[in-house]
N, C-alpha and C positions, 0 to 999 in steps of 0.2 A: 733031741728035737730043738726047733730051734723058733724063730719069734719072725710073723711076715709082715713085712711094711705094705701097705698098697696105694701105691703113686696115684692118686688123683688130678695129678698134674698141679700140685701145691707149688705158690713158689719156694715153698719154705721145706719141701720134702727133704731136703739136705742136712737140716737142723734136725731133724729127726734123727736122719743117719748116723749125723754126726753124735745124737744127744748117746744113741743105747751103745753105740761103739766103746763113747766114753763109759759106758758104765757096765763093758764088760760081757754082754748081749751078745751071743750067734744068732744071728739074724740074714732074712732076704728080703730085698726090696723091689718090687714087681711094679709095672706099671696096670692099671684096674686091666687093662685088655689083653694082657697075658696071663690071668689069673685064672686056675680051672680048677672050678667049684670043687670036683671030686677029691683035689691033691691038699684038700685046705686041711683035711684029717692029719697030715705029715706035720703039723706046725701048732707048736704049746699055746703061742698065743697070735691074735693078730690085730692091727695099728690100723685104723682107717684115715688117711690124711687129709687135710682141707682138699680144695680145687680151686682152680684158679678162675674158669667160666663153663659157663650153664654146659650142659652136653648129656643128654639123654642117655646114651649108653653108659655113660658111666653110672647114672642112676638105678639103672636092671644089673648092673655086675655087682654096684655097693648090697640093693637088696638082697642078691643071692648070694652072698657073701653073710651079710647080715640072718640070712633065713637059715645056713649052714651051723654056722657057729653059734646060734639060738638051739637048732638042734641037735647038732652034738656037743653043745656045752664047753666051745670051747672058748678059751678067754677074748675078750673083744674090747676094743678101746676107740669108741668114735673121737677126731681132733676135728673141730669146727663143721666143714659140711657134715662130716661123718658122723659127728654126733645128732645135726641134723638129721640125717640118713637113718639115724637109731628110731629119733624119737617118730619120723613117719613111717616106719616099719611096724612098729609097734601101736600104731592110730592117731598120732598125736599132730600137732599141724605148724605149721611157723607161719611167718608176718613179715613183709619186707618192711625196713626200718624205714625210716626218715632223712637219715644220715650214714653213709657208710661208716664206720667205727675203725680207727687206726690209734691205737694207743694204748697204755697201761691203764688199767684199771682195779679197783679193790672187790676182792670177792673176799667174801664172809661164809664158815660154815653152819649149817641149818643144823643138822646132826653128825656127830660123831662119826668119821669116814676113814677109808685107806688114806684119801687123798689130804684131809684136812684134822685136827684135834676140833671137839666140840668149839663154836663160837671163835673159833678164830679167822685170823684174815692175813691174807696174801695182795700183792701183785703181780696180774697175769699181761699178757698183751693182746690185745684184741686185733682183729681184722676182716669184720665181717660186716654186711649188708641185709642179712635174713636172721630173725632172732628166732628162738624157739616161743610159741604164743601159748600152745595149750601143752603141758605135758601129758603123755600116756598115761592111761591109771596103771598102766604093768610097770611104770616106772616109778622111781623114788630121787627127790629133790634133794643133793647133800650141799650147794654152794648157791647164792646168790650174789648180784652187786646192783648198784643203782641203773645199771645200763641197760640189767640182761637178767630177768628174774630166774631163769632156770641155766645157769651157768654149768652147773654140776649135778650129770643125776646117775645112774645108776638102777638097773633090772630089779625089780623084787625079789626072784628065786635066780637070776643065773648073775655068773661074771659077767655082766654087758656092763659098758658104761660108756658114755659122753661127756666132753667138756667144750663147751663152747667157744672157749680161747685157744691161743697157740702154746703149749707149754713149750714147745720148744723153742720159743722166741721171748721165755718168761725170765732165762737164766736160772739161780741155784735154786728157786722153786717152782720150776718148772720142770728141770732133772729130778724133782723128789719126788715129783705127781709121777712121772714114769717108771722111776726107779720102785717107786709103792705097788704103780700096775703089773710092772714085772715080776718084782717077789710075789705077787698075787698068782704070777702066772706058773713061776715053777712051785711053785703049793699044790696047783694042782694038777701039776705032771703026772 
């Protein structure tokens, strides 16, 4: 089985490509409107990618994407919208920023995660306009930074999670954020 990227029209869907290539991944990369809900059961784990602008149908295919792999438990990794995408799936709301955000920034871990050791910190790259405001109560907080309080969360009971930065645009720690989701993913092959 193998790992689906779904092209949100990111500019950055390439860095993606590029990141799990490098690390070894069988993987396919679909654009959201070639994606049919029913075939998503054929695939270990799957990548939701930023977007580049607003576009409603991409928002009914992320959801039923997102409602698939809620319930058949399969692994799921929102990147920027997509993590978006999670936490309003799950009831939660976001906030358009003040300032579009373009740049590296320091997140800190809240609790012990795949993604992070207790209390520690990275630099990720940022690129976004809409922050997460409230998080879901079905979700759990694992990163924070000064820009973006809910950077890193993660499902209570399933593998979902979101990261509100680009880790593919983060370099060698942002291969280890994916690299961590992926062994998550054949664990539970």
């Amino acid at each position: 089985m193998e790992l689906l990227i779904v092209n949100n029209t990111s500019p950055f869907v390439n860095d993606i490509v590029s990141m799990i290539k490098d690390l070894g991944m069988s993987f396919k990369c679909k654009l959201y409107s070639e994606i049919i809900t029913d075939e998503l059961s054929s695939y270990r784990a799957v990548i939701l990618s930023g977007r580049r602008n607003y576009n409603k149908e991409t928002n009914i295919k992320n959801n039923k994407i997102i409602e698939y792999c809620n319930r058949s438990d399969i692994p799921l990794l929102g990147i920027c919208y997509g993590a978006e995408m999670i936490n309003l799936f799950f009831g939660g709301s976001l906030i358009k920023m003040k300032n579009t955000i373009h740049g590296f920034v320091k997140i800190t871990s809240i609790n012990n995660n795949i993604f992070l050791p207790n209390e520690s910190s990275i630099y990720v790259y940022q690129s976004h306009r809409y922050a997460i405001f409230r998080l879901s109560s079905d979700l759990e907080l694992l990163c924070s930074s000064s820009d973006s309080k809910h950077e890193v969360f993660k499902h209570k009971k399933r593998n979902i999670f979101g990261v509100q930065f680009h880790p593919e645009k983060s370099g060698i720690e942002g291969k280890y954020i994916l690299y961590n989701f992926l062994e998550l993913a054949n664990r539970c092959d």
